[in-house]
C-alpha positions in Angstrom: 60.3 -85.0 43.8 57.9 -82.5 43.0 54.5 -83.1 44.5 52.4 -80.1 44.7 52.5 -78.9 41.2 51.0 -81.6 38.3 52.7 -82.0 35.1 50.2 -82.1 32.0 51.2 -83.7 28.7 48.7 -83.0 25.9 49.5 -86.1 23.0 48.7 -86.5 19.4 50.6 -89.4 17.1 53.8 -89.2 19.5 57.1 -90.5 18.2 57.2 -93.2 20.9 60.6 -93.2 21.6 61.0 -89.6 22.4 57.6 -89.6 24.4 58.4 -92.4 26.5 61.9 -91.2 26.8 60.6 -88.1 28.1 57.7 -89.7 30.1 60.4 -91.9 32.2 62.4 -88.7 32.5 59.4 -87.1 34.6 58.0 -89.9 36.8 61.2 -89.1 38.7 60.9 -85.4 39.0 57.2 -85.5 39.7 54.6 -87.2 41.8 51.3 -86.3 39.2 51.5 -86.5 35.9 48.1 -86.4 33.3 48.5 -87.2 29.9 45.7 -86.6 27.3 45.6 -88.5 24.3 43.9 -86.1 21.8 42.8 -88.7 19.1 45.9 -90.3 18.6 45.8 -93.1 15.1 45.1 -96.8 16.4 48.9 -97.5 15.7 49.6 -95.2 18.9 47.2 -97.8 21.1 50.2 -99.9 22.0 52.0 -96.6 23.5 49.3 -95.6 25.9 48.4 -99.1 26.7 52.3 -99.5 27.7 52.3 -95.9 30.2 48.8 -97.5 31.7 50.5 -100.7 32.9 53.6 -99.0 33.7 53.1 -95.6 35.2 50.7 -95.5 38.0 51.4 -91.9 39.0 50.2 -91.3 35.2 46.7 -90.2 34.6 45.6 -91.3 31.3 42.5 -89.2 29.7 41.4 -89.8 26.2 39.7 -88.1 22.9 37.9 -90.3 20.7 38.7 -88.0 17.8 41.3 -85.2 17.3 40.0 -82.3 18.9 43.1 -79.5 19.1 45.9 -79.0 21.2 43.5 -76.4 23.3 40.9 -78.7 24.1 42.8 -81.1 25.5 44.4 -78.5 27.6 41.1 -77.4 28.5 40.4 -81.5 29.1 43.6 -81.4 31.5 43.3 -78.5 32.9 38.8 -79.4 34.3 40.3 -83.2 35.5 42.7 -81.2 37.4 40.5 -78.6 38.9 38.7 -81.9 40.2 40.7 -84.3 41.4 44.1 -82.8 42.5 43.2 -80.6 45.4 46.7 -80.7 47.0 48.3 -79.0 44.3 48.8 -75.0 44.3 49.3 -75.1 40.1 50.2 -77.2 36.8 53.0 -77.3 34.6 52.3 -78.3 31.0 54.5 -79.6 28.3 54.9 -80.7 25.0 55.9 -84.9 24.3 57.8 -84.2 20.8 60.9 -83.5 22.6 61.6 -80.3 22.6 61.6 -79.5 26.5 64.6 -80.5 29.0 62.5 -82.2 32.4 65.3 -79.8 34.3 64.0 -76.4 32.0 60.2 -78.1 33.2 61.2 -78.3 36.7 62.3 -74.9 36.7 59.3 -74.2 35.6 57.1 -75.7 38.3 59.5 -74.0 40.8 59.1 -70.6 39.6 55.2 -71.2 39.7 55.2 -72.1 43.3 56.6 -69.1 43.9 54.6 -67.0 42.0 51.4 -68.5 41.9 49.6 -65.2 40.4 51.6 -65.0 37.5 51.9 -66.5 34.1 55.4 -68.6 34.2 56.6 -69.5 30.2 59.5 -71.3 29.1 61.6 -69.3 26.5 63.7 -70.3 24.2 66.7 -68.2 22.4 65.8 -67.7 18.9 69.0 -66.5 17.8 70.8 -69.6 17.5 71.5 -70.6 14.1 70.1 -74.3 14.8 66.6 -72.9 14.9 65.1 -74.1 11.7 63.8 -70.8 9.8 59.9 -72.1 9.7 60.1 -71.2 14.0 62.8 -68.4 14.0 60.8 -66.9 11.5 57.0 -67.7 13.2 58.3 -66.8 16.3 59.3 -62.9 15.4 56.8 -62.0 13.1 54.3 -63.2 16.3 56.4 -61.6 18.9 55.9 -57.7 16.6 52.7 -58.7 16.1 51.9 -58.8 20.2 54.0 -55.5 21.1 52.3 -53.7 18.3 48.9 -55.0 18.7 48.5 -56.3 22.3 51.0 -54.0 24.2 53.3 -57.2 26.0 56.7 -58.0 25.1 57.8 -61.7 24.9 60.4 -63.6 23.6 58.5 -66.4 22.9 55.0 -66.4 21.7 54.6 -70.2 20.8 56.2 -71.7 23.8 54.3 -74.7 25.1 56.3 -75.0 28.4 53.7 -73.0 30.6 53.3 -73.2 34.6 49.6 -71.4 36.0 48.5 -71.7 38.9 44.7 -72.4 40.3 42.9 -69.5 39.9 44.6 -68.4 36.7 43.8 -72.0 35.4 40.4 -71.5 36.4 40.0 -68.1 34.2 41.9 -70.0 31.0 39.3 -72.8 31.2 36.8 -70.0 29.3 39.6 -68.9 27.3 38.5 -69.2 23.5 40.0 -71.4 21.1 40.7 -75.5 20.5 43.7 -75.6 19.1 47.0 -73.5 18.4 44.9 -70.1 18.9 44.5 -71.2 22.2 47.8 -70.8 23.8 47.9 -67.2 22.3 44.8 -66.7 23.4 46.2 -67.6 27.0 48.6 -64.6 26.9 45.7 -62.2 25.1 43.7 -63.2 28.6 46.8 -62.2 30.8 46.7 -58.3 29.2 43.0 -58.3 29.7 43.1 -59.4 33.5 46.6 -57.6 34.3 48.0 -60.5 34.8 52.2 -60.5 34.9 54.4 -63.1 32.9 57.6 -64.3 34.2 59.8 -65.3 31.2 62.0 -68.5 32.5 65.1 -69.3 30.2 65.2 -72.9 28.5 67.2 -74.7 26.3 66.2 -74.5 22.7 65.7 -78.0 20.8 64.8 -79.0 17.6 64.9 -82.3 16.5 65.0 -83.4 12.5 64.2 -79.3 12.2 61.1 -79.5 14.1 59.5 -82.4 11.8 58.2 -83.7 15.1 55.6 -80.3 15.4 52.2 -80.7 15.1 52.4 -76.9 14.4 50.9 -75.7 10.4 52.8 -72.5 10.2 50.1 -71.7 7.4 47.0 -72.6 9.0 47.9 -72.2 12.4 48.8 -69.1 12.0 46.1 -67.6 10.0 43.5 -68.9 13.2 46.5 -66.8 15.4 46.0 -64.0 13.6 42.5 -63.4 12.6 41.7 -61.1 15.8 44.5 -58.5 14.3 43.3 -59.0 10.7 40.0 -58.0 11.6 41.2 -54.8 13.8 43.3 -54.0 10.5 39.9 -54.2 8.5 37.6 -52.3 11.1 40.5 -49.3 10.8 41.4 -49.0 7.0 37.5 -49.4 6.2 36.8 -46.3 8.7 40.2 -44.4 7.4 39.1 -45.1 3.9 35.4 -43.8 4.8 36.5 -40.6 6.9 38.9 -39.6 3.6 36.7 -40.1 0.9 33.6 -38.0 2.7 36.0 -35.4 4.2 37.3 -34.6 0.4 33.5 -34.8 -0.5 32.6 -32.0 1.8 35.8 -29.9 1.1 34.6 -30.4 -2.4 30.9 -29.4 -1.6 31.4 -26.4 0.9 34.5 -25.3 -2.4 31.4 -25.1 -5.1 28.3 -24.1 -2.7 27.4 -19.9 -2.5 27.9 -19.9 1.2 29.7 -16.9 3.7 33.2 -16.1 3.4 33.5 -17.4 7.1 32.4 -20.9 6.3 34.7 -21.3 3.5 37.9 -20.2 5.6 36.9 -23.1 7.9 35.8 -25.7 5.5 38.9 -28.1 6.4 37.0 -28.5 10.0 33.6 -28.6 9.1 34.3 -30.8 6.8 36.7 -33.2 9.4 34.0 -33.2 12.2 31.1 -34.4 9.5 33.4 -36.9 7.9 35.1 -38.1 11.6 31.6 -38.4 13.0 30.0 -40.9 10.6 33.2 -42.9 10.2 33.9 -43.0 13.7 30.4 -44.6 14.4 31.1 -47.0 12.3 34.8 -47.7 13.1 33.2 -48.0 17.1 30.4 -50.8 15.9 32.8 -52.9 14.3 35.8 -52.7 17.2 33.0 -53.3 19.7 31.4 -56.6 18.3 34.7 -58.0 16.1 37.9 -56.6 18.0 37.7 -55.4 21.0 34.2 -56.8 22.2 33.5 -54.7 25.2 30.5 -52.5 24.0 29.4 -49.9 27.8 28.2 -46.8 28.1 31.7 -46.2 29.9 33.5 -47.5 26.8 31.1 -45.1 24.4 31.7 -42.2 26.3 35.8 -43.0 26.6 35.3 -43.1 22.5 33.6 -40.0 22.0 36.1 -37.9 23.8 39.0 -39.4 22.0 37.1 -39.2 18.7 36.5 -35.5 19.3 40.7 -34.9 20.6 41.3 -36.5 17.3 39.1 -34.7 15.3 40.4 -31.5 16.2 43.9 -32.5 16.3 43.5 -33.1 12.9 41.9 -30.3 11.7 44.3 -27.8 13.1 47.1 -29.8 12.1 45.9 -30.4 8.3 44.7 -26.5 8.5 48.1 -25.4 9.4 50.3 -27.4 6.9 47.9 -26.7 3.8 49.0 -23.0 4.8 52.1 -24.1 4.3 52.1 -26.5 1.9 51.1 -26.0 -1.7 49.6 -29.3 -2.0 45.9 -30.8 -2.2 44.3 -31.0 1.1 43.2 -34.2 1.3 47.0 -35.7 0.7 48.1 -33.6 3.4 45.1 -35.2 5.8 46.0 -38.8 4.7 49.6 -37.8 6.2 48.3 -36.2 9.2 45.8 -39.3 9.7 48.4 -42.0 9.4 50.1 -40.7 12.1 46.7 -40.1 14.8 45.8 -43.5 13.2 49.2 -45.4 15.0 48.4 -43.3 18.4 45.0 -44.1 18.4 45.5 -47.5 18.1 47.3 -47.6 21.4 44.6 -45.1 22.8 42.0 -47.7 22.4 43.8 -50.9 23.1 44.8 -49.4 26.7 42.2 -47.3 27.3 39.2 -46.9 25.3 38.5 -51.0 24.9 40.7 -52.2 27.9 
C-alpha cells in the first residue's frame, strides 16, 4: 500500500463500469485517493453518490459546471497542497480506462525517488491497435515539441503524470483549463530546467478510444496556438526584411551615388531592411511567444540580430558573385536557412 504519494482522478461523464472498476483497483494500491468531478450530467449523481458511501479513503471534490480537464487538476492539485501534508508528491490518472493501476504504481514509485523531476507514463505508439486519431495526434505533437520547444518525448498527451510538492506548487500557475494544460505542464518543465523521466506503460484503447474526452480538432488548435503565433511573428518579419531589402537594392541600383556604395549595396541594404524588421519581429516574440521582455533579453537580441545580419550579407554577397541569378532569390535561400538556426538561437538563448 502506498501511502505517501496521493492518487488524483480528474472525472467528467465516466463510463461507470470502467471507473469504478478502476477505482476498486486503487483503494488497494493506495491509502489517498481525490477524485474531482468536473461537471459531470445528473445521470452520473448515482456514481459519485456510490464511491462517497463506499470509499472512505476517497476524497470527493466537485464542479458545479464543466470547467476543463486543467482546472480540475488545478482543483486537485490546491486540496492537496492543503490537506495532505504527509505526502512527498501526487500521481494523477485518467478514469476512462486506459491506465493499468500496476503502470500507476510504477509511477508513484519512480516519483518517490525522484521527487525533482517530471515522472510521465508513456505509451508505445507503434502498435497497430492504436486507433489512427492518437497515433496520428501523438507524432505530429511529439515534432511539434523537438522542433519548437527543444525536449524529446514519446508521449506528449499522456495523462499518467507523478510530480512532486514543489513542482506541483509551480504547475498550480501553469496556464490553461483544459487539454492545453497538460502541455503547458511540460512547456513549464523547459522553462524551469526541470528533467522528465519517461516510465514505460501499457498502451490501451478501448472501443478505439470512444471513451476520450479528447477533441483532436479543438483540442488541438488551443495546443497549438503558442507555435502558430511564433510561425506568424517570423514569416511577417521574413516577409518584411525581403520586401524592404529588394526596395533598397532597388533604390541604391537607380540613385546617382559613389561607385563604393553601389559595390556594397547588398549590405547596406540588409542592415536597413534587418534593423526595422528585426524590431518588429523582437515586439511581437516578446508579448505573444516568448513573453520575457529585459534589457538582458534586448541586448542578447541585438547581438544575434547583428551576427545574422552580416552573415547574410556576406553570404548572399558571395553567391550573387557566383550565381547569375536575382539577388533577392538568392537572399530568400540564404534567409531560410539563418531563419531555422535562429529559431533555436532564441528559444535557448535569446528568450530562455
Amino acid at each position: 500500500m502506498i501511502d505517501d504519494v496521493c492518487l488524483i482522478i480528474p472525472v467528467y461523464n465516466p463510463d461507470e463500469e470502467l471507473f469504478i472498476k478502476f477505482l476498486e483497483q486503487a483503494i488497494h494500491k493506495f491509502s489517498n485517493i481525490i477524485v474531482v468531478n468536473d461537471g459531470s450530467k445528473q445521470e452520473c449523481d448515482s456514481i459519485f453518490k456510490r464511491i462517497e458511501s463506499h470509499y472512505n479513503q476517497v476524497k470527493m471534490l466537485k464542479h458545479s459546471v464543466n470547467l476543463g480537464k486543467g482546472r480540475a487538476l488545478k482543483t486537485a492539485f490546491n486540496c492537496y497542497l492543503n490537506e495532505y501534508p504527509n505526502c512527498v508528491g501526487i500521481v494523477q490518472a485518467d478514469c476512462d480506462g486506459q491506465h493499468d493501476i500496476e503502470d500507476v504504481v510504477n509511477c508513484a514509485k519512480a516519483l518517490k525517488e525522484n521527487q525533482e523531476k517530471l515522472v510521465i507514463g508513456v505509451r508505445d505508439f507503434s502498435s497497430k491497435e492504436v486507433p489512427s486519431r492518437s497515433r496520428f495526434g501523438n507524432n505530429i505533437t511529439r515534432v511539434v515539441f523537438k522542433l519548437f520547444i527543444g525536449i524529446s518525448i514519446k508521449d506528449t498527451q499522456t495523462g499518467l503524470r507523478a510530480i512532486g510538492n514543489d513542482l506541483l506548487r509551480k504547475f498550480l500557475s501553469t496556464n490553461g483549463e483544459r487539454y492545453e494544460y497538460e502541455t503547458n505542464m511540460l512547456i513549464e518543465c523547459k522553462e524551469k530546467n526541470v528533467a522528465i523521466q519517461e516510465v514505460p506503460i501499457k498502451t490501451i484503447y478501448i472501443d478505439k478510444n470512444q471513451t476520450s474526452k479528447f477533441n483532436p480538432v479543438k483540442d488541438s488548435l488551443a495546443i497549438y496556438k503558442l507555435f502558430g503565433k511564433y510561425i506568424f511573428s517570423s514569416i511577417s518579419a521574413f516577409a518584411i526584411d525581403i520586401i524592404l531589402f529588394n526596395i533598397f537594392v532597388k533604390l541604391i541600383n537607380q540613385s546617382n551615388v559613389d561607385s563604393n556604395i553601389i559595390e556594397g549595396r547588398i549590405l547596406y541594404a540588409t542592415i536597413i531592411a534587418r534593423i526595422i524588421s528585426s524590431l518588429y519581429n523582437f515586439k511581437l516574440n516578446s508579448k505573444m511567444v516568448f513573453k520575457n521582455l529585459s534589457k538582458a533579453t534586448f541586448i542578447k537580441y541585438v547581438i544575434l540580430v547583428i551576427i545574422q545580419m552580416f552573415v547574410s550579407a556576406i553570404v548572399v554577397n558571395f553567391l550573387s558573385s557566383c550565381w547569375n541569378i536575382n539577388v533577392t532569390a538568392i537572399k530568400i535561400m540564404v534567409d531560410v536557412v539563418i531563419f531555422m538556426v535562429n529559431f533555436v538561437v532564441q528559444r535557448e538563448i535569446v528568450f530562455k
